[in-house]
C-alpha positions as a Markdown table, in Angstrom:
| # | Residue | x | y | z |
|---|---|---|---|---|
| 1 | Unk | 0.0 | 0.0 | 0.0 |
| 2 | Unk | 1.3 | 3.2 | -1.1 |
| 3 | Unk | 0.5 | 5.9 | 1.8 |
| 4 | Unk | 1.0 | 9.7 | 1.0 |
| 5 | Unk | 4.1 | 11.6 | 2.3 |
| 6 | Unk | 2.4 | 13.6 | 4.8 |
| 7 | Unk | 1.2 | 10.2 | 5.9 |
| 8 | Unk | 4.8 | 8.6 | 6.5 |
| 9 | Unk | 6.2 | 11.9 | 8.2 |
| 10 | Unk | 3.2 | 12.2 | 10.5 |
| 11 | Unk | 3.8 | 8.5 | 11.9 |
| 12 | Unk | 7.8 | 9.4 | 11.9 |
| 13 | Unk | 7.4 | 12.2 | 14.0 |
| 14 | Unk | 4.8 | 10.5 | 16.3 |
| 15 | Unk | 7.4 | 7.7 | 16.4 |
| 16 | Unk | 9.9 | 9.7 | 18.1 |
| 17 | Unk | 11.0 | 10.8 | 13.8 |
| 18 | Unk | 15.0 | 12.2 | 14.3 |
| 19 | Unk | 14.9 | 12.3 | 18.0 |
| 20 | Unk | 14.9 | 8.7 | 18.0 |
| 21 | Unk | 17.2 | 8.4 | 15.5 |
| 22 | Unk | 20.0 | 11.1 | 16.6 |
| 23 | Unk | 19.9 | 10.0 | 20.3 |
| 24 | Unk | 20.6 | 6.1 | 19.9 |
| 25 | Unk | 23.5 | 7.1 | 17.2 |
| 26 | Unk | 26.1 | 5.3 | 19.4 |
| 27 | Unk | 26.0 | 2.3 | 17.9 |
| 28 | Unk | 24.9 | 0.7 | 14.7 |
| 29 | Unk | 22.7 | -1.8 | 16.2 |
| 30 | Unk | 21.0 | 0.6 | 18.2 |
| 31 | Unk | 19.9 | 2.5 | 15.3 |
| 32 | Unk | 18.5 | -0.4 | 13.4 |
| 33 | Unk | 16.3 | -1.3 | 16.8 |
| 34 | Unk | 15.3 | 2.3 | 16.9 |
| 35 | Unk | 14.4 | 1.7 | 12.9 |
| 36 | Unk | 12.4 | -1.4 | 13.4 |
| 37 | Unk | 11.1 | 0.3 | 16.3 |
| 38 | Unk | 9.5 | 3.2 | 14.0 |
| 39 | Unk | 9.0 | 0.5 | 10.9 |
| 40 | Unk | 6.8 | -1.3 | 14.1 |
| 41 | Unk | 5.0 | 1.6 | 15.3 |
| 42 | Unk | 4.4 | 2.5 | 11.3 |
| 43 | Unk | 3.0 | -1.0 | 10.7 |
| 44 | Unk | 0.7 | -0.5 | 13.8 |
| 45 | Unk | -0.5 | 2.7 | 12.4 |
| 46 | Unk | -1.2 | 1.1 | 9.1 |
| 47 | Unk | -3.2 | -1.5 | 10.5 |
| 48 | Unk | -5.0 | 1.1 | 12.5 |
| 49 | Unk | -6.1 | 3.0 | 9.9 |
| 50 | Unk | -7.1 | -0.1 | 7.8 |
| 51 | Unk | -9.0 | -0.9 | 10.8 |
| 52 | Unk | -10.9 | 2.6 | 11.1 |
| 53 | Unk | -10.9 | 2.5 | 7.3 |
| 54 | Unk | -12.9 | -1.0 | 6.9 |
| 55 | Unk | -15.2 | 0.2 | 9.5 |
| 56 | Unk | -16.0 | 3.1 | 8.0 |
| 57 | Unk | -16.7 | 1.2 | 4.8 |
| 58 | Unk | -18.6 | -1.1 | 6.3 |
| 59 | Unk | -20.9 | 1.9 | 7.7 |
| 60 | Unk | -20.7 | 3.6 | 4.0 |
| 61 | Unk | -22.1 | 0.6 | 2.7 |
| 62 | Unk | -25.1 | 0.0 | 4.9 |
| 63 | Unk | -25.7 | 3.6 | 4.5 |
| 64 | Unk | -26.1 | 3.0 | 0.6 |
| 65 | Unk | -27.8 | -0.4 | 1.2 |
| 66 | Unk | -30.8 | 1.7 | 3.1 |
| 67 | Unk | -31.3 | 4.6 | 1.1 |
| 68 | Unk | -31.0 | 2.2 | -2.3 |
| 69 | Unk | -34.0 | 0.3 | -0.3 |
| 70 | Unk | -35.9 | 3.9 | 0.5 |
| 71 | Unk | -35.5 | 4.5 | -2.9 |
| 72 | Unk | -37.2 | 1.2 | -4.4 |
| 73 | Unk | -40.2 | 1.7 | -1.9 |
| 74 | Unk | -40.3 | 5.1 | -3.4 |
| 75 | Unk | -40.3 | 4.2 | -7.0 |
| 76 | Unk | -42.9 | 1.9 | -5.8 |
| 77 | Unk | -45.4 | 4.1 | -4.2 |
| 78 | Unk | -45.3 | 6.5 | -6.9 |
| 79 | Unk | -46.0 | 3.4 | -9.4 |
| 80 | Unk | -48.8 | 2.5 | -7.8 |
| 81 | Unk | -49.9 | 6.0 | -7.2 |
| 82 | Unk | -49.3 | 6.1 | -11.2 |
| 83 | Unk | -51.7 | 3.1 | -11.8 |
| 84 | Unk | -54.5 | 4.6 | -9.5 |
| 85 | Unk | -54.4 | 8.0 | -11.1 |
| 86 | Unk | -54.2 | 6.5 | -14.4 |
| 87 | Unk | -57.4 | 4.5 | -13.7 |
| 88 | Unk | -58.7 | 7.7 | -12.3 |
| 89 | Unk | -58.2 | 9.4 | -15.6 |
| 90 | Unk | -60.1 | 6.7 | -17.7 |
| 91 | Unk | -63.1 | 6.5 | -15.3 |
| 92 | Unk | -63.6 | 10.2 | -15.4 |
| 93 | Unk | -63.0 | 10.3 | -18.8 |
| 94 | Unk | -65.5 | 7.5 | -19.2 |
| 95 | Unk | -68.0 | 9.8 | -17.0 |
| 96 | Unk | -67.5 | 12.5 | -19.5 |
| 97 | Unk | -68.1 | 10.4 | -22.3 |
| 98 | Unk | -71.4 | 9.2 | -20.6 |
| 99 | Unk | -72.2 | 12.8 | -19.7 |
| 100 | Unk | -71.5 | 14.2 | -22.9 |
| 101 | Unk | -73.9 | 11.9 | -24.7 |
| 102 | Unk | -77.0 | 12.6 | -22.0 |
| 103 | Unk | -76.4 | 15.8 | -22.8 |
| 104 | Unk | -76.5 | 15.2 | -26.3 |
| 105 | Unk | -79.8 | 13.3 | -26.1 |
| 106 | Unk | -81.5 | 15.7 | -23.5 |
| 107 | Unk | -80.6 | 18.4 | -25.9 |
| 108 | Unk | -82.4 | 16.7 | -28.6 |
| 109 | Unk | -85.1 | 15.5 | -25.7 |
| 110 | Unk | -85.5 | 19.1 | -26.0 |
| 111 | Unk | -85.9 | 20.0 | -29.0 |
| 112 | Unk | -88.6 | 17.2 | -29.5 |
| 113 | Unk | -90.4 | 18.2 | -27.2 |
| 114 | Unk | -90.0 | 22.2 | -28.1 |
| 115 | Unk | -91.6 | 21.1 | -31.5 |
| 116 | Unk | -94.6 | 19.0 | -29.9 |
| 117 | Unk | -95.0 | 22.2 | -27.8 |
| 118 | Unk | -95.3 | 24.4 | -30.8 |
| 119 | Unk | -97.0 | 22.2 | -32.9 |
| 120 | Unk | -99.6 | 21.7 | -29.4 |
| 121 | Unk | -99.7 | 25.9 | -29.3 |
| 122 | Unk | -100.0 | 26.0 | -33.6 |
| 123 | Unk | -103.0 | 23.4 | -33.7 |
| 124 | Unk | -105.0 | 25.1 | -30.8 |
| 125 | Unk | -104.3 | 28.6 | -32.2 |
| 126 | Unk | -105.5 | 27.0 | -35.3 |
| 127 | Unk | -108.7 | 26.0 | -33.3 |
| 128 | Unk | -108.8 | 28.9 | -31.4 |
| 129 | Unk | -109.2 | 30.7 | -34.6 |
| 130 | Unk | -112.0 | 28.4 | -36.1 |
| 131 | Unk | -113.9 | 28.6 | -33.0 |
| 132 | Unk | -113.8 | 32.7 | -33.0 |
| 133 | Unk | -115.0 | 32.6 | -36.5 |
């Protein structure tokens, strides 16, 4: 694993970095136990890190499992609220329909019966008129 710079100087330092380094400088294995030393407390940091790193994966991931789950429910609702609205639409446009054609025939209802009327009111003027005479 390739870690940034900033990374590598931030665990020397916390390692005890130069100070470590420069004050075990009287002997040549003593500054190879202070290396493995660092190279130990770099490996621990590593892990660490991997360690906060899976976890906050693992978090990440339940996160997007739940609102991918939200989300289906969602599209589902509004699919069936789709579906009702659409059957909606045809039964009122099927009442329209309906209505429009009552209409239609009480208009023509009307006019039937407009024309009995004046024909009614014509013959018993016509009457009327005989009977004056």
């Amino acid at each position: 694993m390739k870690l940034p710079v900033g990374v590598w100087a931030s665990w020397f330092v916390a390692a005890g970095g130069t100070k470590a380094v420069a004050a075990t400088a009287a002997s040549p294995a003593e500054r190879i136990g202070a290396v493995v030393d660092t190279l130990k407390d770099v490996l621990k940091s590593t892990e660490n890190a991997e360690k906060d790193e899976a976890q906050n994966f693992k978090c990440y991931m339940q996160w997007c499992e739940g609102e991918v789950q939200s989300k289906e429910r969602e599209i589902d609702d509004a699919e069936n609220a789709l579906e009702q609205l659409q059957v909606a639409v045809n039964t009122h446009t099927a009442s329209q329909k309906r209505y429009e054609y009552q209409i239609g025939a009480s208009k023509q209802d009307i006019e039937e019966i407009t024309d009995a009327i004046n024909d009614a009111e014509a013959m018993r003027n016509r009457e009327n008129q005989k009977y004056d005479r």
